[in-house]
C-alpha positions in Angstrom: 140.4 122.4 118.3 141.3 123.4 121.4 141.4 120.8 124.4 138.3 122.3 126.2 136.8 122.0 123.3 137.3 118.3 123.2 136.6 117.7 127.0 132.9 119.1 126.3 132.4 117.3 123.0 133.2 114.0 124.8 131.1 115.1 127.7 127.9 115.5 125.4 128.8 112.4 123.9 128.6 110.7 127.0 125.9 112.0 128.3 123.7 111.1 124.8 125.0 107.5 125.3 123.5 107.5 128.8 120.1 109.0 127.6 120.3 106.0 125.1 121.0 103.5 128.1 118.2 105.1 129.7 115.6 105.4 127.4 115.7 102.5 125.1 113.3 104.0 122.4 116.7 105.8 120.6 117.4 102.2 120.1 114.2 100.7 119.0 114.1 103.6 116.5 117.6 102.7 115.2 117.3 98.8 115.3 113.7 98.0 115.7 112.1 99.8 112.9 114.5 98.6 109.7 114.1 95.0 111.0 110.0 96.1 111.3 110.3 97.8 108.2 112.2 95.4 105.7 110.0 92.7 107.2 107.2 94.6 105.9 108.0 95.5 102.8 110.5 92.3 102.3 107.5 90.1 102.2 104.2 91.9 102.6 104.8 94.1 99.6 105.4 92.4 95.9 105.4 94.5 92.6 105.0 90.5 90.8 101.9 88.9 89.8 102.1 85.4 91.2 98.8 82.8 91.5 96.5 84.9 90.0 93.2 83.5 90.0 92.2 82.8 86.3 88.5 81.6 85.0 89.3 79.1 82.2 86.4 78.4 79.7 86.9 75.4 77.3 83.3 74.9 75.4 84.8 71.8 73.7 87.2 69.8 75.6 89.5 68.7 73.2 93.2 67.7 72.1 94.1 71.0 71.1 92.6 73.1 73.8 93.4 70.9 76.6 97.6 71.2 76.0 96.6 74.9 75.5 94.5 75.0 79.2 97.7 72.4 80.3 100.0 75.5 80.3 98.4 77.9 82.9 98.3 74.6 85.5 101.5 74.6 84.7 102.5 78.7 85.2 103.5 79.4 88.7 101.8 83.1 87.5 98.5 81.5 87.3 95.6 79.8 89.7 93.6 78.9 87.0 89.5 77.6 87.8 87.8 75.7 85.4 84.2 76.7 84.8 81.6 75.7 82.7 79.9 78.9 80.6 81.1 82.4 80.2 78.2 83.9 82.5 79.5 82.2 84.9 83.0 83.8 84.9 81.7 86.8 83.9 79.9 86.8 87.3 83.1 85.8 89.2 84.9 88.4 88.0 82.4 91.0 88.6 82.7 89.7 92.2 86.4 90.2 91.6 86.6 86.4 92.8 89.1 86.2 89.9 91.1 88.7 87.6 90.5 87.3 84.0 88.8 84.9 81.7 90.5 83.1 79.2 87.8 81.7 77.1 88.3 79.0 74.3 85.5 78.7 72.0 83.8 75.0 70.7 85.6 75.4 67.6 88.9 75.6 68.9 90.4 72.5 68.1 89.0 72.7 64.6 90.1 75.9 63.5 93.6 75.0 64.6 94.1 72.2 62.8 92.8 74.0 59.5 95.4 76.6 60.4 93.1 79.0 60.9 93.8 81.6 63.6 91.5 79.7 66.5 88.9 81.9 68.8 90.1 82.6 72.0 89.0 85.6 74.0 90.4 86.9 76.8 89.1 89.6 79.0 90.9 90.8 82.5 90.1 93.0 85.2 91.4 96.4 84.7 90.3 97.8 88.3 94.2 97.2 88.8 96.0 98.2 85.8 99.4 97.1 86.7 97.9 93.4 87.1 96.0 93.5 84.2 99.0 94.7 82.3 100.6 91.8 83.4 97.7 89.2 82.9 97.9 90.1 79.6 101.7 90.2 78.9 101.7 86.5 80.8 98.6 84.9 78.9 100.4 85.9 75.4 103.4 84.2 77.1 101.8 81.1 77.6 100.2 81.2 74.1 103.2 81.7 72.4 105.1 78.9 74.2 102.1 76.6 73.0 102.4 77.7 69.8 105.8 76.4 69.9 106.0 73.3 71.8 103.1 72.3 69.1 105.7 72.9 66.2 108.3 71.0 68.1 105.7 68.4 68.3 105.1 68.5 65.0 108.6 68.5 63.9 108.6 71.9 62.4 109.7 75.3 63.1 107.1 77.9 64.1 106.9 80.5 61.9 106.7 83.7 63.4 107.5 87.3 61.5 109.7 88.5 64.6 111.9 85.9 66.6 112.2 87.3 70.3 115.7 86.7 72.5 114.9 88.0 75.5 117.4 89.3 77.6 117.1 91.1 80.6 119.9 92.9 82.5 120.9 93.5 86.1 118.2 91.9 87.1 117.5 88.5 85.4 115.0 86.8 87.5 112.5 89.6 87.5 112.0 89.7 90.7 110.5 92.8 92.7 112.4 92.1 95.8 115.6 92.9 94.4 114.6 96.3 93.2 112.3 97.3 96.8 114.7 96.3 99.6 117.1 99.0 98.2 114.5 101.6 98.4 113.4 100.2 101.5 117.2 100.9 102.7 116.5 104.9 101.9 113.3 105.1 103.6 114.4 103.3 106.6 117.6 105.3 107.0 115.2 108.6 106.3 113.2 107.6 109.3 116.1 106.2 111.5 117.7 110.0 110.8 114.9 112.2 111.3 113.0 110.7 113.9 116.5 110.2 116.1 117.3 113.8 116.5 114.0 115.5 115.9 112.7 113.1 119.0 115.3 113.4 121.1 115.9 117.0 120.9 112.2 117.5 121.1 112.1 115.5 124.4 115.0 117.5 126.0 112.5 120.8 125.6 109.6 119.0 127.3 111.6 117.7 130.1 113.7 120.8 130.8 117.4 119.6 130.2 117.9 121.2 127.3 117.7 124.5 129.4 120.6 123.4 132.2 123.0 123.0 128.5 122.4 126.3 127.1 123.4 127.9 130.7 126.9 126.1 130.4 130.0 127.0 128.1 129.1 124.6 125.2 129.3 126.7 122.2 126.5 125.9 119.5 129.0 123.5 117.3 129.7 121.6 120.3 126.4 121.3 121.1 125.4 120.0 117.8 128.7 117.5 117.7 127.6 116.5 120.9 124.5 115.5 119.3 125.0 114.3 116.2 128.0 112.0 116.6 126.4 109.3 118.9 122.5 109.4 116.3 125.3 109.3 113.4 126.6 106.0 114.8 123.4 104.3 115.8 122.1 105.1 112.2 125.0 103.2 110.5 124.1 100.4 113.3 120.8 100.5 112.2 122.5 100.4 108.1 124.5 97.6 108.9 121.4 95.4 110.7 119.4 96.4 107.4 122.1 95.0 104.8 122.5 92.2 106.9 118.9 91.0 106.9 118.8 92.4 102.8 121.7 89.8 102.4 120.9 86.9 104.4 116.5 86.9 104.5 115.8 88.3 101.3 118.7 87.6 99.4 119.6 91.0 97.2 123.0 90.5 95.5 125.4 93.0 95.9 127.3 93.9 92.8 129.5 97.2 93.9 131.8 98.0 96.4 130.4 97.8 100.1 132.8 100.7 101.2 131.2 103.0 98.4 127.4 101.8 99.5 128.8 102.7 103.5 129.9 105.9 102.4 127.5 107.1 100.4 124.7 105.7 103.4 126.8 107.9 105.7 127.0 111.1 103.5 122.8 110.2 103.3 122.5 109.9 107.6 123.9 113.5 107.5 121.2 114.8 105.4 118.9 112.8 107.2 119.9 113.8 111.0 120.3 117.2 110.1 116.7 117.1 108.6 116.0 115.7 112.3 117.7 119.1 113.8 116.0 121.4 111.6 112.9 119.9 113.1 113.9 119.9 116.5 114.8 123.9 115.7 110.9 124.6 115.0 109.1 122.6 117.4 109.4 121.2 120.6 107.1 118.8 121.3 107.6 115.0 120.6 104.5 114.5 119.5 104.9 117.8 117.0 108.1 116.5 116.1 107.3 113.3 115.2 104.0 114.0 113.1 106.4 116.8 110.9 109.3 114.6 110.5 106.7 111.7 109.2 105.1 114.1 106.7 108.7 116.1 105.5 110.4 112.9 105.3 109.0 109.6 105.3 105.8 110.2 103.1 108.3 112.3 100.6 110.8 109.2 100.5 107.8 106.9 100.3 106.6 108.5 96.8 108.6 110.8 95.1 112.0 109.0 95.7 111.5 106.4 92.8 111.0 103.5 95.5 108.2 102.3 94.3 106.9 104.7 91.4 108.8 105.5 87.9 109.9 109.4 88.8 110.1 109.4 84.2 106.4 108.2 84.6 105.6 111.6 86.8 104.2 114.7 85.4 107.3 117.2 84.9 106.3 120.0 87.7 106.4 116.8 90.5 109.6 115.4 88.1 111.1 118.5 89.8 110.1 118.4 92.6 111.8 115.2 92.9 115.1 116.8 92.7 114.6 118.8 96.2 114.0 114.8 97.6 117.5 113.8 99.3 116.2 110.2 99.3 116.0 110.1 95.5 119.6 110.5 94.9 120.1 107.7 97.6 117.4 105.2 96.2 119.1 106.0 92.9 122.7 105.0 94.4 121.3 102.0 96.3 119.6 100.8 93.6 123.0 100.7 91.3 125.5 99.4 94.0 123.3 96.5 94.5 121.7 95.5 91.0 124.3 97.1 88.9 127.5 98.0 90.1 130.0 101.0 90.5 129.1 102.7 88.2 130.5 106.1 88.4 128.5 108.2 86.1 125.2 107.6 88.8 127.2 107.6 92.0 129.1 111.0 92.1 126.4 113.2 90.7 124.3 111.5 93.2 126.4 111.5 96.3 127.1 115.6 94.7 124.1 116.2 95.3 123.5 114.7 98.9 126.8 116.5 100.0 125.4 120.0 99.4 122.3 118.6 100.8 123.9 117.8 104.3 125.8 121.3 104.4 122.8 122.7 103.5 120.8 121.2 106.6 123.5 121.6 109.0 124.3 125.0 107.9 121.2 125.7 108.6 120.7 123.9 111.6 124.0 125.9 113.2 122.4 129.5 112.1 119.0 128.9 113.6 120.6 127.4 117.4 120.9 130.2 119.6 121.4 129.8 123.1 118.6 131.6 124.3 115.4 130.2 125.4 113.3 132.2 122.4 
């Protein structure tokens, strides 16, 4: 590269680090908004099902069915309400006041005791199906753990056909957190990206600058150095603030290498900032700019990315349309560095496919900047 070269690369540096100094919102966007973000999502947003409010029915009070009503006071999954009569809680959770009904008939205690199977019905609100999913998996749960801490009691061993060892991997406490604040990394990092250059760019058109640097000798990669280099380094800024707070607030454990997770995030800001440039190429307005980048990015990272929603779970035409999603090869990555590990056989494919990705966009990007005012 030739020295002149250089002098007007560091130049357009410079002056993007005085724009930043000058208008701060380049800086909210790259520190602000994960911190916003993860707070959101860290706490606001939970895939568990925690003090659910539960209508408990006991016709007859008695030994049996008051150590089998002991156990949801006792589940940190329940917030159970005692009422007196089925048409009551049937009323309540036609109201949704509460999400299910556990109802233990008069003859409870005596059908037990004969060893017959006793009456209990249980009915759940299926308005929300992933809740009632789980209502159902945890009231079995509870019954089954009665059923043997009253063989323990009795000094026998409960006979079951199928003895369950549960064992859950990578992720033992079952606890949502661990699996969002990943995907919350991708989105955050898709917004920090985007919105960064597509704003910025977009604000140099309305306010006439970007007119006085297409008269000068900047050739079209400078430019584009110019921009990207300072956006690329507040994004990993922005990265770093994010795995701070993932670490220290909300604490995800980290099972691979951090060099491969910064690596992989930057390969990901390319793809992201030159999403942000493609942007800024079609429109020049902020406003414009930031309402496309918002629907082309965000809302796209938001649902098809596997953040939140099982991509296998997706009909096959929007299963492939996944694969055009830069953000699901990045969720996928995140999502094994910090639960799993390295494991190679997710991370190259992955970080394959973001590296055609990123010389896709900025290929792009460098064929469609002319500098020409059309």
């Amino acid at each position: 590269m030739k020295p002149g070269s250089l002098l007007r690369i560091n130049g357009m540096i410079r002056k993007e680090w005085l724009q930043v100094i000058r208008d701060p919102s380049s800086i909210a966007i790259a520190f602000f908004l994960p911190l916003l973000l993860l707070l959101i999502f860290g706490y606001g947003v939970s895939l568990d099902a925690k003090n659910v409010p539960i209508a408990l029915v006991v016709e007859h009070p008695g030994g049996q069915a008051s150590s089998f009503s002991g156990g949801f006071l006792q589940s940190p999954y329940f917030s159970p309400v005692f009422m007196t009569s089925v048409q009551e809680a049937e009323a309540a959770l036609r109201e949704s006041k509460i999400s299910g009904i556990v109802w233990l008939r008069q003859n409870f205690d005596r059908d037990y005791l004969r060893k017959e199977s006793p009456p209990i019905s249980v009915m759940v609100n299926g308005v929300d199906a992933n809740t009632a999913r789980l209502v159902e998996g945890y009231v079995q749960g509870i019954w089954f753990g009665w059923l043997e801490q009253e063989a323990e009691r009795a000094g026998k061993k409960l006979q079951a056909p199928v003895q369950l060892e549960q064992r859950i991997w990578y992720n033992p406490q079952v606890r949502s957190t661990d699996f969002l604040v990943p995907g919350v990394l991708a989105v955050i990092m898709t917004l920090i990206g985007a919105l960064l250059t597509a704003l910025v760019i977009a604000r140099e058109w309305e306010r006439g600058t970007m007119e006085a640097l297409l008269v000068t000798r900047i050739s079209v990669a400078e430019l584009l150095l110019g921009k990207l280099i300072p956006y690329f380094i507040l994004g990993m800024g922005g990265l770093m603030l994010s795995l701070l707070m993932a670490d220290v607030l909300f604490h995800v454990p980290m099972r691979g290498s951090i060099w491969l997770l910064l690596a992989t995030s930057a390969l990901f800001l390319l793809v992201a900032l030159g999403m942000g440039l493609f942007i800024s190429t079609l429109v020049r307005s902020q406003f414009v700019a930031a309402l496309v980048a918002l629907v082309s990015t965000f809302l796209p990272a938001f649902i098809l990315s596997g953040f939140i929603f099982d991509i296998q779970s997706m009909p096959l035409f929007i299963q492939g349309i996944t694969h055009l999603i830069a953000a699901r090869y990045y969720v996928s990555i995140l999502q094994t560095l910090f639960l799993v590990g390295d494991v190679w056989s997710v991370v190259l494919p992955n970080s394959a496919a973001l590296l055609v990705m990123a010389v896709f966009f900025l290929g792009l990007v460098y064929r469609k900047t002319r500098k020409t005012l059309e």
